[in-house]
C-alpha positions as CSV (number, residue, x, y, z in Angstrom):
1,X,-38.9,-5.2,25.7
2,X,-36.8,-7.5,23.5
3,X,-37.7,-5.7,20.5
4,X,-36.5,-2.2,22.2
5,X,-32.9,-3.8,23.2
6,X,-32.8,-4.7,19.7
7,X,-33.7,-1.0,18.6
8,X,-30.9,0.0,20.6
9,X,-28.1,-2.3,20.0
10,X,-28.7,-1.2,16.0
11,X,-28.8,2.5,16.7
12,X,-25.5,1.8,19.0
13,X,-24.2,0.4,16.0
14,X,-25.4,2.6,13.1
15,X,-23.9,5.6,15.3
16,X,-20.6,3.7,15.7
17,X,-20.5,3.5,12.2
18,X,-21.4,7.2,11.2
19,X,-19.3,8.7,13.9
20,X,-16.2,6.4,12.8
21,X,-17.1,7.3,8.9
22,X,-16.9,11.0,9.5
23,X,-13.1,10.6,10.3
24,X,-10.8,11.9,7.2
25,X,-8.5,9.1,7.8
26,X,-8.8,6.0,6.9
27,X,-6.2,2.9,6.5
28,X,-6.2,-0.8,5.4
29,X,-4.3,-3.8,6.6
30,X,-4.0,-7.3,5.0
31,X,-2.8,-10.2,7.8
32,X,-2.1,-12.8,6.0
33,X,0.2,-16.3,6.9
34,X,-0.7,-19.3,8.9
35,X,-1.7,-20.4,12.7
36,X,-0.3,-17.4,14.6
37,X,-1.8,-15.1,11.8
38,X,-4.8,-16.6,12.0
39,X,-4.5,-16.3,16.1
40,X,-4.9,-19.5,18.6
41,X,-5.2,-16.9,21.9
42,X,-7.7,-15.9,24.2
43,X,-10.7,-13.7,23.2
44,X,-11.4,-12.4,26.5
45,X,-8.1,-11.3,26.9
46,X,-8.2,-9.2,23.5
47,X,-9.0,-5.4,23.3
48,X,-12.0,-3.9,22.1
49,X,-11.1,-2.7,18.4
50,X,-15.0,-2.5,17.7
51,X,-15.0,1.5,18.1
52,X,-13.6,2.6,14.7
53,X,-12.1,-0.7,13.4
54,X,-13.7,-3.0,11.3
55,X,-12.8,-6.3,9.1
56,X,-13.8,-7.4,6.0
57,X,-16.7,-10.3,6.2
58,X,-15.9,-12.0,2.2
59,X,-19.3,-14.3,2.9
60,X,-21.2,-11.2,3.7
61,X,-19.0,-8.9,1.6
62,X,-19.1,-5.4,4.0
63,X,-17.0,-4.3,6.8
64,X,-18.2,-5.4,10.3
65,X,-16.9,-3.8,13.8
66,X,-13.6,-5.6,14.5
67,X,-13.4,-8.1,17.5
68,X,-12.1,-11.7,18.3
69,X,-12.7,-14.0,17.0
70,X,-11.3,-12.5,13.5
71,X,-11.9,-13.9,10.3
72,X,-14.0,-16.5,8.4
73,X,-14.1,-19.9,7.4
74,X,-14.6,-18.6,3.3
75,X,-12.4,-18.7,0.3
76,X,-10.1,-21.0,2.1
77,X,-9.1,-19.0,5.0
78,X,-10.0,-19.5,8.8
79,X,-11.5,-17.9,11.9
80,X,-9.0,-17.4,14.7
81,X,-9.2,-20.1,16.8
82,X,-10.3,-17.9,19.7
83,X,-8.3,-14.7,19.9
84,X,-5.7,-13.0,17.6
85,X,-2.9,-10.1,17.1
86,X,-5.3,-8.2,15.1
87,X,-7.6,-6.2,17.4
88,X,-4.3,-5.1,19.3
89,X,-3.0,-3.6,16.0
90,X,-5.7,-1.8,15.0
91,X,-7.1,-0.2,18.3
92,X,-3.3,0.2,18.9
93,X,-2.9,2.2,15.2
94,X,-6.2,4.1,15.7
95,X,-5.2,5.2,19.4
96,X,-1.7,6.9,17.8
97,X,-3.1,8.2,14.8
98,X,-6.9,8.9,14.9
99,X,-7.4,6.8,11.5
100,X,-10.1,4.3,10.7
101,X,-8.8,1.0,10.3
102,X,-10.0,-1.8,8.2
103,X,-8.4,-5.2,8.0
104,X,-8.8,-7.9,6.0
105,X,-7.8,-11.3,7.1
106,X,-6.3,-13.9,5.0
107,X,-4.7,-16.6,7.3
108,X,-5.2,-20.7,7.0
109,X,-3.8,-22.8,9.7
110,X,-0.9,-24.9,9.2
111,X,0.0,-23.3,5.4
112,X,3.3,-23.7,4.0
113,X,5.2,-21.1,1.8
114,X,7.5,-23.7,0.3
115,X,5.2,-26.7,-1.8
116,X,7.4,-29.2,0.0
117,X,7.1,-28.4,3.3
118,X,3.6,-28.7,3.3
119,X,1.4,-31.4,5.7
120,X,-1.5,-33.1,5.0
121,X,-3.1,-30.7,2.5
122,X,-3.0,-28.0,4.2
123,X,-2.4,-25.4,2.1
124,X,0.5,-24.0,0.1
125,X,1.6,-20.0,-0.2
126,X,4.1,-20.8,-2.9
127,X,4.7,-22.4,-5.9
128,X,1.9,-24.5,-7.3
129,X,-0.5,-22.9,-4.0
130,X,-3.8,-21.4,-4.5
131,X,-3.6,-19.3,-1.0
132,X,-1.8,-16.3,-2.8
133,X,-4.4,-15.8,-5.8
134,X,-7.1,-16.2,-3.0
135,X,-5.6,-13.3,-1.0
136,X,-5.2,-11.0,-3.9
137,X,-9.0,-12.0,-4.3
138,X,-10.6,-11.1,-0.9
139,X,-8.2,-8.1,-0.6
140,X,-9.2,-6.7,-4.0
141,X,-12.7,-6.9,-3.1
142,X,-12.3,-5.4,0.7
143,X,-10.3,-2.5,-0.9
144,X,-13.4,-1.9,-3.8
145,X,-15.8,-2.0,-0.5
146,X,-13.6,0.5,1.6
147,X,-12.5,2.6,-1.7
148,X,-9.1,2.3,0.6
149,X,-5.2,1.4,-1.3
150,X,-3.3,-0.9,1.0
151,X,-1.0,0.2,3.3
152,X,0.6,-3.1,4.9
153,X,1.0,-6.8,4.4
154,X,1.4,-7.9,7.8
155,X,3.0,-11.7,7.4
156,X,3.1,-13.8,9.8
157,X,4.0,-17.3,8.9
158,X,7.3,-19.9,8.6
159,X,6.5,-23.0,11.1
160,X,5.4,-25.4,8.4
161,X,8.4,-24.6,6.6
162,X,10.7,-24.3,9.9
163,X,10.2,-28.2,10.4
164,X,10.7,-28.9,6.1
165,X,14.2,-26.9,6.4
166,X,15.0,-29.5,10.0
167,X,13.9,-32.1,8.4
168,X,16.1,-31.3,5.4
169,X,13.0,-31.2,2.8
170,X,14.5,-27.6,1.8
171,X,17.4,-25.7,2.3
172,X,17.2,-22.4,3.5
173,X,17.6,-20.7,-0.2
174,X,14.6,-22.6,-1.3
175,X,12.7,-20.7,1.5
176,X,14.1,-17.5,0.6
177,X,13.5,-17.7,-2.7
178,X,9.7,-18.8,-2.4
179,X,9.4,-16.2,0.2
180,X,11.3,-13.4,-2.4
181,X,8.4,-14.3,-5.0
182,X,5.5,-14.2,-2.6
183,X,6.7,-10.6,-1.7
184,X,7.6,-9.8,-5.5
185,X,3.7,-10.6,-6.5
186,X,1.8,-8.6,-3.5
187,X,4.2,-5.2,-3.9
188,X,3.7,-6.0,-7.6
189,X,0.1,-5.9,-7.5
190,X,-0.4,-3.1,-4.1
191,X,2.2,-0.8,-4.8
192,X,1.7,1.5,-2.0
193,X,1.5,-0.9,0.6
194,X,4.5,-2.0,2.3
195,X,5.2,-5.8,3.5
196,X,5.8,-6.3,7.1
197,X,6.8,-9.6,8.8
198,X,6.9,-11.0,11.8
199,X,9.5,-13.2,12.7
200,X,8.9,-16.9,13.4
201,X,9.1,-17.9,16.7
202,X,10.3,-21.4,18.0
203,X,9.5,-24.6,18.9
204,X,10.2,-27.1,22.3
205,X,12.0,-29.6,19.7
206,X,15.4,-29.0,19.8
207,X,15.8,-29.5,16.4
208,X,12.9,-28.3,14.4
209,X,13.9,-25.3,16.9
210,X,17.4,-25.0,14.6
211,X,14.7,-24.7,11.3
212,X,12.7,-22.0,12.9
213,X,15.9,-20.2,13.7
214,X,17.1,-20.8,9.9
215,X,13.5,-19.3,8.6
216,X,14.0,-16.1,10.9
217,X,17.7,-15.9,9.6
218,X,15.9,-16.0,5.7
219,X,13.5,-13.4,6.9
220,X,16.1,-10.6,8.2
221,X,18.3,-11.7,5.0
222,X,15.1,-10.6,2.8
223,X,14.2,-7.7,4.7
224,X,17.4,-6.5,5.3
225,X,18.3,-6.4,1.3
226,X,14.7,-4.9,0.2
227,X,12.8,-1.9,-0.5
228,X,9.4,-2.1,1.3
229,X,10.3,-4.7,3.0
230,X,10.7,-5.1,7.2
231,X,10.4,-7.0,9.8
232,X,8.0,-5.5,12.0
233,X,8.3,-7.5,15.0
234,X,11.7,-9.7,16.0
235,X,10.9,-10.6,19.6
236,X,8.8,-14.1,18.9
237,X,12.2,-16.1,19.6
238,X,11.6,-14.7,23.9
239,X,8.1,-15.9,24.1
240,X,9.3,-19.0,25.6
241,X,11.7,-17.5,28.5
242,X,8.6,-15.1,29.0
243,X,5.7,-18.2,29.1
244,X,4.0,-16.4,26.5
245,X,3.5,-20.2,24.5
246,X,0.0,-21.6,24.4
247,X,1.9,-24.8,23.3
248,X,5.5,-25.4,21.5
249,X,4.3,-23.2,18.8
250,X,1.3,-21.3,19.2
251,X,1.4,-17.3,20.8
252,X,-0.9,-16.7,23.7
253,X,-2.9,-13.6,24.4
254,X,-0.4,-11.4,26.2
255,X,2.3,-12.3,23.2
256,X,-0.4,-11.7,20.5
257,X,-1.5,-8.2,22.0
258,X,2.1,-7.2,22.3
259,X,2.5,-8.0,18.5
260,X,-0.2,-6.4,17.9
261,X,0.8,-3.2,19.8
262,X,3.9,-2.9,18.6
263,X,3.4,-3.5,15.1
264,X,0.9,-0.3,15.1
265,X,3.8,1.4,16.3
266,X,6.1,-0.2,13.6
267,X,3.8,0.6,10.8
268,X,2.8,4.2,11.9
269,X,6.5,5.4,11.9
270,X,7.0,3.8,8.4
């Protein structure tokens, strides 16, 4: 009996696989950033993405259907912490357009852009980091295994470097620039794929509140003066009038499904 359940479940799955493969469209996302990227939400409370989207598994190196929790512990990235904004997109994009979509997250908890505003060894984006060359790493290889170009950077990350900029560490140019170079290397190296951020939310401290509103200022500045270059979602500052917080920081389900939802819509109309 147990062997004929496990019959099934693989046939259910190989079929899933070959029906979703027979589609002519196809797209790949990179999420990439820190906590919220990475997702601190509520599985249960996350669509089912596992009919035609899959994510790229770097220890196992192959696509696997798409559910929370997303990501691994591997090459210095993290596994959400429970759920995340990712199935949302994806069965979100794939309900508007038809397309496979494959994702490949990069996110690490607690990273900083700026190499002074990082805490505790946690893990620097910028100058002097490692989590950028890593990216372009596991990226490379998920676009190889999907024979796919890239067609968004979804970032989502600024908290770390929120607090540096309250607590006068950096200025707000120092964040721009840092952030300017980070998006000159990944539109350098995936020149089809556009970069697409969503804004930094805020915090219950009044003022590392005031550095988070600085970073989101940075963030429309870059956008606004770029080519391929948006901000895909700019509602993160309500979350806390609309108890969507898990805690002073972190997005909970119903925020995280909504970024999720509406970035598909973002990126589809690009």
């Amino acid at each position: 009996m147990k062997n004929n359940i496990l019959v099934s479940f693989s046939l259910i799955l190989l079929f899933t696989i070959l029906s979703c493969s027979t589609s002519p469209d196809k797209v790949l996302f990179a999420v990439a950033g820190q906590s919220n990227a990475r997702g601190a939400g509520d599985s249960l409370k996350s669509p089912d993405a596992s009919h035609c989207c899959f994510e790229y598994d770097s220890r196992a190196q192959k696509f696997i259907p798409l559910k929370d929790p997303v990501g691994q512990y591997h090459m210095g990235f993290q596994k959400s912490r429970n759920g995340s904004f990712t199935p949302s997109l994806a069965s979100n994009f794939y309900e508007r357009t038809g397309a496979n979509v494959y994702i490949v997250q990069t996110a690490k908890g607690e990273s900083a852009l700026h190499p002074k505003a990082e805490q505790k060894d946690w893990g620097v984006w910028g100058t002097n980091g490692n989590l950028l060359q890593k990216s372009f790493q596991k990226i490379d290889s998920a676009q190889a295994k999907a024979n796919l170009n890239l067609r968004a950077i979804i970032w989502s990350q600024g908290e770390n470097d929120g607090v540096a900029i309250a607590q006068n560490k950096i200025s707000i140019e120092d964040y721009k620039s840092e952030l300017n170079q980070l998006i000159d290397q990944y539109l350098a190296r995936y020149e089809e794929a556009d970069f697409v951020i969503v804004s930094t939310g805020t915090h219950s401290n009044k003022l590392k509140n005031e550095g988070f509103s600085k970073v989101r200022k940075a963030q429309e500045e870059v956008a606004n003066k770029r080519e391929r270059v948006h901000i895909g979602y700019n509602k993160t500052h309500t979350f806390a009038d609309k108890d969507w917080l898990k805690d002073p920081v972190h997005y909970n389900q119903k925020a995280l499904n909504d970024i999720g939802k509406s970035l598909a819509e973002f990126i589809d109309k690009l």
